[in-house]
TORPAVEX-241146 format. One record per residue (C-alpha): residue number from 1; y, z, x; residue in three letters. Coordinates in steps of 0.05 Angstrom, whole numbers. Last residue first. Example, Ala and Ser with C-alpha at 12.3 -4.5 7.8 and 13.67 -1.06 7.14 Angstrom:
// residues 2
2,-21,143,273,SER $
1,-90,156,246,ALA $
***
This chain:
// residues 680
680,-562,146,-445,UNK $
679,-555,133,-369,UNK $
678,-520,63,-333,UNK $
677,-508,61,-276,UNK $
676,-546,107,-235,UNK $
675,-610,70,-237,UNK $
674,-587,22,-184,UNK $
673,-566,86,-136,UNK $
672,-501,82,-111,UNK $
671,-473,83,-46,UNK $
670,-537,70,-11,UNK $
669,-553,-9,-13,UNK $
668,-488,-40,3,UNK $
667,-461,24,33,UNK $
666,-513,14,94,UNK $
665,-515,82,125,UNK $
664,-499,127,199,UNK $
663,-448,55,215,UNK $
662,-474,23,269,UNK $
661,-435,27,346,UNK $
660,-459,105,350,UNK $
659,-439,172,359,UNK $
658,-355,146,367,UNK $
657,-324,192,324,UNK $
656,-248,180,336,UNK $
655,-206,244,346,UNK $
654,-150,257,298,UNK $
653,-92,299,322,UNK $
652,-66,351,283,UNK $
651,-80,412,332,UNK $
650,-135,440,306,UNK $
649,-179,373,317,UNK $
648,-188,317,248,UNK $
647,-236,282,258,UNK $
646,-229,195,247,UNK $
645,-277,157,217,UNK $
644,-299,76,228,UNK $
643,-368,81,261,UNK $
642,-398,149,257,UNK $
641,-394,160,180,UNK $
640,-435,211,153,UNK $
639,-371,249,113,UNK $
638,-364,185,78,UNK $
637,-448,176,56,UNK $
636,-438,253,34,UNK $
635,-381,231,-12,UNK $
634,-420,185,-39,UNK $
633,-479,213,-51,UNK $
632,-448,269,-82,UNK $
631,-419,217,-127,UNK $
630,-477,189,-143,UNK $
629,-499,255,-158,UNK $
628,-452,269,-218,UNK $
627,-466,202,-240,UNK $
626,-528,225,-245,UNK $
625,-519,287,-283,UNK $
624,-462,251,-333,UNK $
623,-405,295,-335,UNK $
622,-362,261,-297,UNK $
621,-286,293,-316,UNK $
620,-226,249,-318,UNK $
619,-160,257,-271,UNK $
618,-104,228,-296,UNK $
617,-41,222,-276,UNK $
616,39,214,-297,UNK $
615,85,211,-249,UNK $
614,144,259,-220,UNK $
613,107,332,-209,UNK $
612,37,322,-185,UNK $
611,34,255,-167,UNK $
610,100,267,-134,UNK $
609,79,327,-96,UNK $
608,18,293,-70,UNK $
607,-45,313,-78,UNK $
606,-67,234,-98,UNK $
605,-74,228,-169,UNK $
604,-108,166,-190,UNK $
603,-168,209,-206,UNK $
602,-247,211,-210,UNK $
601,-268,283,-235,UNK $
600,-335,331,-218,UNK $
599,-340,403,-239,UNK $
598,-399,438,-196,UNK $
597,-427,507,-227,UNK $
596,-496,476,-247,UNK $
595,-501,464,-175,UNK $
594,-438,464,-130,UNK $
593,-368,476,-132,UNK $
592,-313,441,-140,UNK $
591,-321,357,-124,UNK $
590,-252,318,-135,UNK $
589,-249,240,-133,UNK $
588,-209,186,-100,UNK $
587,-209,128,-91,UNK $
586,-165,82,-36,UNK $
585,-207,74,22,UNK $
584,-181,4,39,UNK $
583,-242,-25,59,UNK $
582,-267,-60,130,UNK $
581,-246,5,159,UNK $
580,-197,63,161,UNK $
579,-230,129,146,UNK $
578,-200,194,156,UNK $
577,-233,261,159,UNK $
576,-218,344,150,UNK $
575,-264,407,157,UNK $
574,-231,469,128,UNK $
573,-268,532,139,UNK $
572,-233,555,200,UNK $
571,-167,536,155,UNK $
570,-127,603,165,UNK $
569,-153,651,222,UNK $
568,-157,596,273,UNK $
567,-128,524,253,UNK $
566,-193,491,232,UNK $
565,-164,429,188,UNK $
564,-84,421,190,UNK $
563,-57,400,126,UNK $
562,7,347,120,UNK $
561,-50,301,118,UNK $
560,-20,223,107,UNK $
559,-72,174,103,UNK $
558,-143,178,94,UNK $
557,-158,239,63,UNK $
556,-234,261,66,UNK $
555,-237,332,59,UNK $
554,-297,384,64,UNK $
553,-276,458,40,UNK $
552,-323,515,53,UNK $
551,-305,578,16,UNK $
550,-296,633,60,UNK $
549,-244,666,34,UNK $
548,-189,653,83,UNK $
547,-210,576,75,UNK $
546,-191,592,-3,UNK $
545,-121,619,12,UNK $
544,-108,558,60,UNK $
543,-138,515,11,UNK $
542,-80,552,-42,UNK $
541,-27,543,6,UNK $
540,-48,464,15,UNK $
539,-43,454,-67,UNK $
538,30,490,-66,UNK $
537,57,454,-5,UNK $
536,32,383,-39,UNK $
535,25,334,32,UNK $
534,-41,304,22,UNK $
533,-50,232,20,UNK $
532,-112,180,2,UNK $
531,-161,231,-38,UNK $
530,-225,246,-27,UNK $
529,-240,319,-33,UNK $
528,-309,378,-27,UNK $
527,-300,447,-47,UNK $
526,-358,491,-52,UNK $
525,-352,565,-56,UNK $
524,-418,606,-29,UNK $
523,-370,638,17,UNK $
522,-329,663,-26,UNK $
521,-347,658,-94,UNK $
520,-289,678,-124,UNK $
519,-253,632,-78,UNK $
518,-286,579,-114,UNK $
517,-256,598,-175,UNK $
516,-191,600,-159,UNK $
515,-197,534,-133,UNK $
514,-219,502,-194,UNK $
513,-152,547,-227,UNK $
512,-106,515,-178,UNK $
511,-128,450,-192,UNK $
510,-116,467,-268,UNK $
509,-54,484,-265,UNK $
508,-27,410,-216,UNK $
507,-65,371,-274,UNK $
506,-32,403,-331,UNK $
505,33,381,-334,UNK $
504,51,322,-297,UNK $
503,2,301,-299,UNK $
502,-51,295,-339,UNK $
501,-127,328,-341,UNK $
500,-165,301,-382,UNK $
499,-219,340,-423,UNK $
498,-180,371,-492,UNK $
497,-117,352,-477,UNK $
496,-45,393,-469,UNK $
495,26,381,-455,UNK $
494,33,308,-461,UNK $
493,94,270,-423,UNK $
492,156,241,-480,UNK $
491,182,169,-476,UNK $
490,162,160,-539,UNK $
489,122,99,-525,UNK $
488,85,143,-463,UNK $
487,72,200,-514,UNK $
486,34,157,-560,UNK $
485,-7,131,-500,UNK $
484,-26,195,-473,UNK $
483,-45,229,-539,UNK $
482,-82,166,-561,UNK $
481,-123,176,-496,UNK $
480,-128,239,-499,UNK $
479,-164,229,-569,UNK $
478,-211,172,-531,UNK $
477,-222,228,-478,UNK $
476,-255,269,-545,UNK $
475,-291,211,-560,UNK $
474,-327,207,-512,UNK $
473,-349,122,-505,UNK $
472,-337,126,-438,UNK $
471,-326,66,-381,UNK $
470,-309,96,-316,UNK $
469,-285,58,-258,UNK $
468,-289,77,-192,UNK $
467,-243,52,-125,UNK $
466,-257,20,-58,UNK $
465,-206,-33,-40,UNK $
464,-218,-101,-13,UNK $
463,-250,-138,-84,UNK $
462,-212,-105,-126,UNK $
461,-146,-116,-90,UNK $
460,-159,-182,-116,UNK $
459,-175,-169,-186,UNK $
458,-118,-119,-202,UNK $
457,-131,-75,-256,UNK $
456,-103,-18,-204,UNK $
455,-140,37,-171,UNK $
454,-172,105,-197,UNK $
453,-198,86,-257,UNK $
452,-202,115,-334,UNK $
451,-236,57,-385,UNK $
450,-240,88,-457,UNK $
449,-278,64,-516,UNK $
448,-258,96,-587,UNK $
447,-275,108,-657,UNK $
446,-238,93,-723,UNK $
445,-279,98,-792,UNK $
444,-253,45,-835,UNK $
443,-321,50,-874,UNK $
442,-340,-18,-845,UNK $
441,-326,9,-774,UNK $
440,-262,10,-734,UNK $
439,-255,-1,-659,UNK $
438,-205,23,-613,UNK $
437,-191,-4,-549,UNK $
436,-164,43,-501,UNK $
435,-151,24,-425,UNK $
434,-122,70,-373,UNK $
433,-101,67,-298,UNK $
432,-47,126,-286,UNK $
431,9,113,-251,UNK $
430,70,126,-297,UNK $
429,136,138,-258,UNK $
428,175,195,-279,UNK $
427,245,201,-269,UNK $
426,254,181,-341,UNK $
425,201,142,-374,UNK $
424,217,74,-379,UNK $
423,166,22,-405,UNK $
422,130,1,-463,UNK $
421,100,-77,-483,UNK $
420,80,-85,-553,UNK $
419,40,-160,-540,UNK $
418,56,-211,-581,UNK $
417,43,-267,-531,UNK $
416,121,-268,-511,UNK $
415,114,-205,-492,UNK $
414,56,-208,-447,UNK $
413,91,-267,-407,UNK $
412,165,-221,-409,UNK $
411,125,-157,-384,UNK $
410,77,-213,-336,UNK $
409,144,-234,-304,UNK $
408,175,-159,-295,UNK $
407,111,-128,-266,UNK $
406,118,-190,-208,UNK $
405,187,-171,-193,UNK $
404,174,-95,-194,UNK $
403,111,-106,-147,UNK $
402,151,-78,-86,UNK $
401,152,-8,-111,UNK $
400,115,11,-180,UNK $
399,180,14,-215,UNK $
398,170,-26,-283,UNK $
397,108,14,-295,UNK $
396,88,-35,-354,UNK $
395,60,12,-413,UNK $
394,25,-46,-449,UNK $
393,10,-44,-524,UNK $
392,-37,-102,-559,UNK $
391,-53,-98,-636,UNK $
390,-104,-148,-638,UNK $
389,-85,-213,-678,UNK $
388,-133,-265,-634,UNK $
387,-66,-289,-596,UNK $
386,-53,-213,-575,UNK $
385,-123,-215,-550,UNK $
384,-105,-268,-516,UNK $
383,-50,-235,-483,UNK $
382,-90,-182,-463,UNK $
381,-134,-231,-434,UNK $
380,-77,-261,-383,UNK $
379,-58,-187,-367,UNK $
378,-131,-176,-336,UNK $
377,-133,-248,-325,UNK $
376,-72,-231,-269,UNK $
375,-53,-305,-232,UNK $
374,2,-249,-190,UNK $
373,-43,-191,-192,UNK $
372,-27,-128,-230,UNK $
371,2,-70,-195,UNK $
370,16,-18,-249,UNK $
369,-11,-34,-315,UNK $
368,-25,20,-374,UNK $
367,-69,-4,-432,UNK $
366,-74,6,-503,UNK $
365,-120,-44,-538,UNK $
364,-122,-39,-623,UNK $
363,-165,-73,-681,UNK $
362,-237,-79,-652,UNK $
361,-287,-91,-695,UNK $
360,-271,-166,-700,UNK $
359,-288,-174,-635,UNK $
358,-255,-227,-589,UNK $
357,-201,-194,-548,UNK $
356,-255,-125,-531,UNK $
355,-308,-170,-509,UNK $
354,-262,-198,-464,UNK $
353,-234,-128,-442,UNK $
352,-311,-110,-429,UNK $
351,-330,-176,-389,UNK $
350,-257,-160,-349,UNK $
349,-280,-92,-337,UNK $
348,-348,-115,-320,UNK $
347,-325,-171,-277,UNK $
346,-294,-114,-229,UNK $
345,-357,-124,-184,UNK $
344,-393,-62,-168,UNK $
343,-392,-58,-89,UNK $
342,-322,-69,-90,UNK $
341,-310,-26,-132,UNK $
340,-358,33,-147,UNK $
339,-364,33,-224,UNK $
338,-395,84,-275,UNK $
337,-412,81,-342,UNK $
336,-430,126,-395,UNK $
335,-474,124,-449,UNK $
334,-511,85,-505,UNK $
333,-437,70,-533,UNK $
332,-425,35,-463,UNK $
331,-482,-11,-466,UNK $
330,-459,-47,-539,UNK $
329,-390,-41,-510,UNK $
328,-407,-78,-443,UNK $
327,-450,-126,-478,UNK $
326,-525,-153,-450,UNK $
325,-541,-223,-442,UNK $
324,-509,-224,-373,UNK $
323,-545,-163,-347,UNK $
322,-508,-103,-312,UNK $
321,-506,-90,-248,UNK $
320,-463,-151,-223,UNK $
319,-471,-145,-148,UNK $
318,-411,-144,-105,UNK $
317,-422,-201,-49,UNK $
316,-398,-188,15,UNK $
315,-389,-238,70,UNK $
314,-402,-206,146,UNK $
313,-338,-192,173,UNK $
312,-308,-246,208,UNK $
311,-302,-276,281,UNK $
310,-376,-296,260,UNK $
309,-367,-341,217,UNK $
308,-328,-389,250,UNK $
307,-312,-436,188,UNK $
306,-242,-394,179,UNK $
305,-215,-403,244,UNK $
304,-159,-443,215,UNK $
303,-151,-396,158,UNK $
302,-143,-327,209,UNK $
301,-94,-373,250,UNK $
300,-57,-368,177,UNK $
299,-70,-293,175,UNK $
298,-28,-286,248,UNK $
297,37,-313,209,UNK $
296,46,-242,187,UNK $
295,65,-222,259,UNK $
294,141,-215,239,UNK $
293,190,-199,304,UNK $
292,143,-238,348,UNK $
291,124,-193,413,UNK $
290,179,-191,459,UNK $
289,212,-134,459,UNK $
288,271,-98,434,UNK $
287,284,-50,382,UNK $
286,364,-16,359,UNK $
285,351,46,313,UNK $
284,357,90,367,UNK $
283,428,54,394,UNK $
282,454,68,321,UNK $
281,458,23,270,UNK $
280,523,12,225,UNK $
279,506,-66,218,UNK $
278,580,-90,238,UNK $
277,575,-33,293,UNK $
276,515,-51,321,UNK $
275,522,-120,331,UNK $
274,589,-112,361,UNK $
273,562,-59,407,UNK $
272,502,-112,429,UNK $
271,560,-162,439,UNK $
270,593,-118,491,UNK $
269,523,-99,523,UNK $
268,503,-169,541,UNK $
267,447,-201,502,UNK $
266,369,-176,518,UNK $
265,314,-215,488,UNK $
264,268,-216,426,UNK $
263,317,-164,371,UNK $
262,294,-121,322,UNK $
261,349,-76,283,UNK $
260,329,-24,246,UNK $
259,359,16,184,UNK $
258,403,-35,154,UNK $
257,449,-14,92,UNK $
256,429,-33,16,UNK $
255,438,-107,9,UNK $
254,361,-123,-10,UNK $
253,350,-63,-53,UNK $
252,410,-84,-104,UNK $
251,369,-146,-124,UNK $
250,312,-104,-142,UNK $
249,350,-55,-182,UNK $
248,392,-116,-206,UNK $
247,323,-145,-237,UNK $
246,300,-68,-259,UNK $
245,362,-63,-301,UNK $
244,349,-132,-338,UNK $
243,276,-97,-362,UNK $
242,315,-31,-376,UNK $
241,369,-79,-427,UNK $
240,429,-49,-413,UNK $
239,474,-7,-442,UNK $
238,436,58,-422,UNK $
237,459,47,-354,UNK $
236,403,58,-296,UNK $
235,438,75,-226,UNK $
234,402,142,-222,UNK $
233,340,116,-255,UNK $
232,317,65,-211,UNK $
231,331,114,-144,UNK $
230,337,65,-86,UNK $
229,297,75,-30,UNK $
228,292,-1,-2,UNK $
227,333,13,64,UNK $
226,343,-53,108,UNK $
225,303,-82,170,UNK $
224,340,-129,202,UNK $
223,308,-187,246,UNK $
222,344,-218,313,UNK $
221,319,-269,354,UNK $
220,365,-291,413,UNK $
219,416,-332,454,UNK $
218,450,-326,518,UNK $
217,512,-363,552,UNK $
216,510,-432,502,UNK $
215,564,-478,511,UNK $
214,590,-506,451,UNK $
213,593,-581,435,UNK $
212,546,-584,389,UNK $
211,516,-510,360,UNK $
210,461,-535,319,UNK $
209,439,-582,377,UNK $
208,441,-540,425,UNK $
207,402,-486,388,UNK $
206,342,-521,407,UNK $
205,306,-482,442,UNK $
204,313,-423,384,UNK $
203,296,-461,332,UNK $
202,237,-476,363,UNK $
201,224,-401,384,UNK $
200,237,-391,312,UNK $
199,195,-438,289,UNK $
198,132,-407,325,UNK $
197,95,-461,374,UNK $
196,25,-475,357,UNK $
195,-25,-505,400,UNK $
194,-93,-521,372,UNK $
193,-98,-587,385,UNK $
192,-50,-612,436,UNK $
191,-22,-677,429,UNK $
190,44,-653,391,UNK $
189,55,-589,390,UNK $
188,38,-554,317,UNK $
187,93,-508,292,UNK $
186,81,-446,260,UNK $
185,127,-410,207,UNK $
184,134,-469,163,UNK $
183,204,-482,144,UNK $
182,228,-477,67,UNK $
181,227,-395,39,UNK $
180,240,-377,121,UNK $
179,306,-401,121,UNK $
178,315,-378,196,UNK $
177,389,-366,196,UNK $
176,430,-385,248,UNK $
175,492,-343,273,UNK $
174,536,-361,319,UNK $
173,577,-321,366,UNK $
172,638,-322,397,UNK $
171,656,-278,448,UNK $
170,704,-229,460,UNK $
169,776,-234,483,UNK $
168,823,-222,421,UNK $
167,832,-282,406,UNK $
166,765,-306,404,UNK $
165,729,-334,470,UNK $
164,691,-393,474,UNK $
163,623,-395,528,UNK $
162,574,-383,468,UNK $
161,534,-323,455,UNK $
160,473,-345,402,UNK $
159,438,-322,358,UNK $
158,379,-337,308,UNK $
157,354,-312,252,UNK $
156,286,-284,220,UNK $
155,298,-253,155,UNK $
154,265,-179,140,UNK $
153,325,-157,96,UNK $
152,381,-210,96,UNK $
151,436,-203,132,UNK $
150,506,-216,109,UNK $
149,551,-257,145,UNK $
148,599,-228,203,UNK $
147,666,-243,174,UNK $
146,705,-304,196,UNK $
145,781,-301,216,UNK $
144,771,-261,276,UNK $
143,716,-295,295,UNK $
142,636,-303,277,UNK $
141,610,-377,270,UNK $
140,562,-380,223,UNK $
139,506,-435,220,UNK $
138,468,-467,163,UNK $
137,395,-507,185,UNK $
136,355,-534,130,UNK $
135,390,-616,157,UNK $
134,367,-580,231,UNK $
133,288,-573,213,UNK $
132,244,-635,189,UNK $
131,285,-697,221,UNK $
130,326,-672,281,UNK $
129,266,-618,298,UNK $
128,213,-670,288,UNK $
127,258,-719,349,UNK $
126,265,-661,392,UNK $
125,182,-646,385,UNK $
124,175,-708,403,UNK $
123,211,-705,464,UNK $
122,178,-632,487,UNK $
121,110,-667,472,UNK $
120,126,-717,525,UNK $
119,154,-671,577,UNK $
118,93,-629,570,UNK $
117,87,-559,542,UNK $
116,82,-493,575,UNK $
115,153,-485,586,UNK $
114,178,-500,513,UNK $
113,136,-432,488,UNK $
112,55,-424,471,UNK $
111,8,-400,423,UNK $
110,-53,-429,437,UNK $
109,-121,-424,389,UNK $
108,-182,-454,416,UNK $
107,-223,-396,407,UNK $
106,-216,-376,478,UNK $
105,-142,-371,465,UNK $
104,-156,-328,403,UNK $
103,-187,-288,448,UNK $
102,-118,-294,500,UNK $
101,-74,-275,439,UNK $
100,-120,-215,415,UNK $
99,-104,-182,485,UNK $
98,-23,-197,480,UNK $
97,-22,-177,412,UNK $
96,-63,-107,425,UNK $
95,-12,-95,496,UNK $
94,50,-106,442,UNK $
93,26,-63,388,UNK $
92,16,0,441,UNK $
91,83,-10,465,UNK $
90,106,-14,383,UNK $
89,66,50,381,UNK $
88,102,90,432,UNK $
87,172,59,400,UNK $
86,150,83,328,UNK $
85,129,158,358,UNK $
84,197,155,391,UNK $
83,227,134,326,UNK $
82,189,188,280,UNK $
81,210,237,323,UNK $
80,285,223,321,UNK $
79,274,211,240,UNK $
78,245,273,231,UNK $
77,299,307,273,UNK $
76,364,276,232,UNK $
75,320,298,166,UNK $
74,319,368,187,UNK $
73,248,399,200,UNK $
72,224,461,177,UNK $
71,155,447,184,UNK $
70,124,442,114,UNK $
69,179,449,71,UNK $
68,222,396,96,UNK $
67,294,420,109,UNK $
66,353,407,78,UNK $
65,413,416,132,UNK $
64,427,347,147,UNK $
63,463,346,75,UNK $
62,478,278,39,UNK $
61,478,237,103,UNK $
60,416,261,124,UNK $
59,384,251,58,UNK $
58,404,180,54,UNK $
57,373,170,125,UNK $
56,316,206,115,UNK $
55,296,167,44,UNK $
54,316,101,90,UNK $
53,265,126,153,UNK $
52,214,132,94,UNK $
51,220,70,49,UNK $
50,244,13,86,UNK $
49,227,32,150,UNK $
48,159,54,133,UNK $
47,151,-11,94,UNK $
46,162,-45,163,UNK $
45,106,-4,198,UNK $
44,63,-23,138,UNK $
43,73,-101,154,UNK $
42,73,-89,228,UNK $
41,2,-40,226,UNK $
40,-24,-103,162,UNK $
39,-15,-160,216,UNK $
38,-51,-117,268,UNK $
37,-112,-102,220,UNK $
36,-110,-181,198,UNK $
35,-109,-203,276,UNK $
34,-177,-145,284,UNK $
33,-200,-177,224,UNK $
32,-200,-252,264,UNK $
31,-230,-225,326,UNK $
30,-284,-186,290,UNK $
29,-285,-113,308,UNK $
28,-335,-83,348,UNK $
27,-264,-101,404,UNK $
26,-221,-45,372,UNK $
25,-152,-62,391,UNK $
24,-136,-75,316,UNK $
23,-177,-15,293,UNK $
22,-134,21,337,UNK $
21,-68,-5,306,UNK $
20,-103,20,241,UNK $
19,-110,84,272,UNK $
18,-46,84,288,UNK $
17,-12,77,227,UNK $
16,-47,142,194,UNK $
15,-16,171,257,UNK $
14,56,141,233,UNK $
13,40,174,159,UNK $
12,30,239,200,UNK $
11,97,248,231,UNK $
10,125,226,171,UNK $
9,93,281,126,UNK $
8,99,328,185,UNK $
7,48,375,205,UNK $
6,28,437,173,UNK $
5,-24,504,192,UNK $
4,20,520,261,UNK $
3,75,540,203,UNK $
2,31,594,197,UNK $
1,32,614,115,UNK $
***
């Protein structure tokens, strides 16, 4: 295939990025989501560090010959580009903060430094600092006989250049940390409502008094960003217990080598090189400027502006579809059902895994749990259920990235409630969202309700991410279901189902056959995709193959899109789209062909190589006519958008449809029909 078909995985991840620094700058925005939108560019710009520029790094030191399989790029090269794209962006950052500061300004909202304050308020802010901040202050003073301390990952700290020389000549320099887990981020100035000063910068004015009787030359704010990529399996010793591995895992990641280092001011070049060299960073890797160095204090000046109404998004409400008298089970053996979060609440799954704790039909709940949130009644009624004598297994996907530490408390909570709890599967991490409860009659007949989503059982992410939910009482999914589960505790991956289609065996197989079949149709084929990421070589060749065919292909991926949408003579029949808006767009279903021909699944399987190869999915067939059409409706509603969508142009770059300042439909009433829930 034309290598002018593919664009970098990194390259693209950063554009991903920037539309959601454009949403940011985007004045249709509300003030206070537009300070959320920036807060979430810096937050995901760091976990690009972490992740991506460490991957690149570790591979670059292993062989700087591998290249990527989409554009031939060594991993030295990706991460050149990636940090001049990072460094265009962080100018772009910088002009959004400085534009949202003076609205929040007319809001009543100051951020300000020493020389904008009074003489007075300066005074008492010397006396607070004495008091509240220097007695959690610790210094370092780095000389020949003291080693430069350890940095932690993402910590704020302070340093200064003092007038005292070491032996050898250079400077000495102290180093303050920030000890962000006890100080507030934002400091109030006295007498003025509404101005805020940041602790750093306080810290920062007052170094004086940290550092007594030491002249101060220059002083700044420095932040290191560290690599997190640290295979879990690789390190893992059979030995231990895999629960107690995952704890050091996590407590590994935070001393693994820096890959950035952020900095507010300029210090003099010889320190700089010291700096650099006891962090191992190279002058690319080195950021200045003066925007804060961690914007996620900008959500508490979303709190304080909280009863203005309108610097928010309109409130949304999801609407309970189904009656409270009514149960989930008793509703879901009459026939499937079908959830749109947020605009269906997530209620019903907790109604239905209630119901599921407490009746004395039910005898067994199997359920997988990735990201879970922190106060989780997902995993608190699990436990109950436990309590009530249920037999309770939990696959616990000790390696979902970030959330191990959280994954690790409920797995001990869950435990100690009787739950079963499973994890560990070699190399493979398991993703899928699944819930089984089986159910036996009074002739000890088994049967079985499934739930199959495409986003976590996590009731706050429920409420800002889009995802579905199905509810089925087929009991031919409810086999799979055993299947997948009874692998999982054998630490095994299923090889064949009769209607789901699991990675990492069959799902990648039969993708490739759907798309076979449309390009037997040519151009009457009919392939329509949400998904979040698409960077699988195999699954692009093959849409490349079926473009050349003539079947029409209509994509909505919202982050990274290794593909390249209407490249002459190879994706002329691929149209592509990203949406970044109020929602995190994070389902994701697959639509092949159309009338009686179409084949319709909900997934958790993004086409990425990973899902495909290294985790286990699921993607679960809608059979249901309606449902079917709901999410045609759907999908259609996505591909109407002229308010918050992104097209893609022949070159790579995305192109923001601008036709109108309204969205082209109103998703809380057209997304999905009221009749459409529930069908017998």
């Amino acid at each position: 295939m034309s290598a002018q078909c593919f664009c970098n995985r990194e390259l693209s991840w950063l554009a991903f990025n920037r539309r959601v620094l454009e949403n940011a700058a985007n004045p249709q925005v509300p003030l206070c989501e537009r300070l959320n939108f920036l807060s979430i560019f810096q937050s995901n710009l760091d976990e690009f560090f972490m992740v991506r520029i460490g991957t690149l790094h570790d591979q670059m030191m292993l062989n700087n010959d591998v290249r990527d399989n989409k554009t031939g790029l060594t991993p030295s090269t990706q991460i050149s580009e990636a940090l001049n794209l990072i460094r265009e962006l962080c100018r772009k950052r910088d002009k959004v903060y400085v534009d949202l500061l003076k609205e929040l300004n007319r809001e009543g909202i100051f951020l300000v430094r020493f020389d904008a304050i009074s003489n007075d308020a300066e005074h008492k802010l010397k006396k607070m600092f004495r008091a509240e901040i220097l007695p959690y202050l610790s210094r370092y003073y780095i000389s020949r006989k003291q080693d430069f301390p350890f940095l932690n990952n993402k910590e704020i700290y302070s340093i200064a250049i003092l007038n005292e020389k070491n032996q050898d000549g250079s400077r000495m320099i102290a180093v303050i940390p920030g000890n962000s887990s006890v100080l507030p981020r934002l400091i109030p100035v006295p007498g003025s409502p509404g101005h805020y000063i940041l602790v750093e910068e306080f810290i920062l004015h007052f170094l004086p008094l940290v550092v007594p009787g030491n002249k101060i030359l220059q002083k700044t704010i420095v932040r290191v960003t560290r690599n997190a990529d640290i295979d879990a399996d690789a390190v893992y010793d059979e030995d231990l217990d895999y629960r107690e591995h995952m704890a050091m895992v996590i407590n590994r990641r935070k001393r693994l080598s820096p890959v950035r280092l952020e900095l507010t001011r300029q210090i003099e070049t010889g320190v700089m090189d010291m700096l650099r060299k006891q962090l191992s960073v190279s002058a690319a890797q080195v950021f200045e400027y003066d925007t804060p160095l961690d914007l996620s204090f900008l959500y508490q000046f979303s709190d304080t502006l909280r009863a203005k109404k309108q610097l928010f998004y309109v409130p949304y409400h999801s609407r309970k579809m189904i009656p409270s008298g009514n149960g989930i089970m008793e509703l879901a053996l009459q026939g499937d059902i079908l959830l749109h979060y947020p605009y269906d609440s997530f209620k019903t799954f907790l109604r239905l895994l209630h119901e599921a704790a407490y009746d004395p039909a039910v005898t067994d709940i199997r359920m997988t749990l990735y990201r879970v949130a922190r106060d989780s009644k997902v995993a608190e009624t699990l436990a109950e259920a436990a309590e009530n004598g249920k037999n309770v297994e939990v696959f616990v996907e000790l390696k979902a990235r970030f959330d191990e530490e959280n994954n690790i408390e409920w797995s001990r909570r869950l435990e100690q409630s009787g739950c079963q709890v499973i994890y560990g599967i070699e190399h493979i991490k398991v993703h899928s969202k699944i819930c089984l409860i089986t159910r036996r009659d009074a002739e000890g007949n088994d049967s079985y309700l499934t739930q199959i989503g495409t986003g976590n059982y996590n009731e706050k992410t429920s409420k800002i991410y889009t995802d579905f939910s199905l509810i089925t009482a087929d009991q031919a999914i409810g086999r799979d279901g055993m299947s997948i589960f009874a692998a999982l505790k054998e630490g095994r991956v299923i090889r064949q189902s009769e209607k789901l289609l699991v990675s990492p065996k069959l799902l990648l197989p039969a993708l490739i056959d759907m798309i076979d079949e449309e390009i037997k149709q040519g151009d009457e084929g009919l392939i329509r995709i949400k998904i979040n990421s698409l960077t699988d070589r195999e699954l692009m060749d093959k849409l490349i193959e079926a473009s050349q065919a003539g079947v029409h292909i209509e994509m909505v991926v919202r982050g990274i899109c290794c593909l390249i949408a209407g490249v002459p003579g190879y994706t002329d029949n691929i149209s592509i789209i990203s949406i970044v808006g109020r929602f995190l767009e994070h389902s994701r279903m697959y639509l092949f062909g159309k009338g009686k021909r179409l084949k319709a699944f909900i997934s958790s399987a993004d086409w990425m190589t990973r899902n495909m190869d290294r985790r286990v999915e699921i993607a679960a067939p809608i059979t249901n006519p309606e449902h079917i059409q709901t999410l045609e409706v759907i999908f259609a509603a996505y591909r109407r958008d002229n308010c918050q969508s992104w097209h893609m142009a022949n070159n790579g770059e995305y192109i923001r449809n601008e036709n109108g300042r309204q969205p082209a439909f109103n998703a809380q009433e057209s997304f999905i029909p009221d009749d459409s829930f529930v069908t017998g």
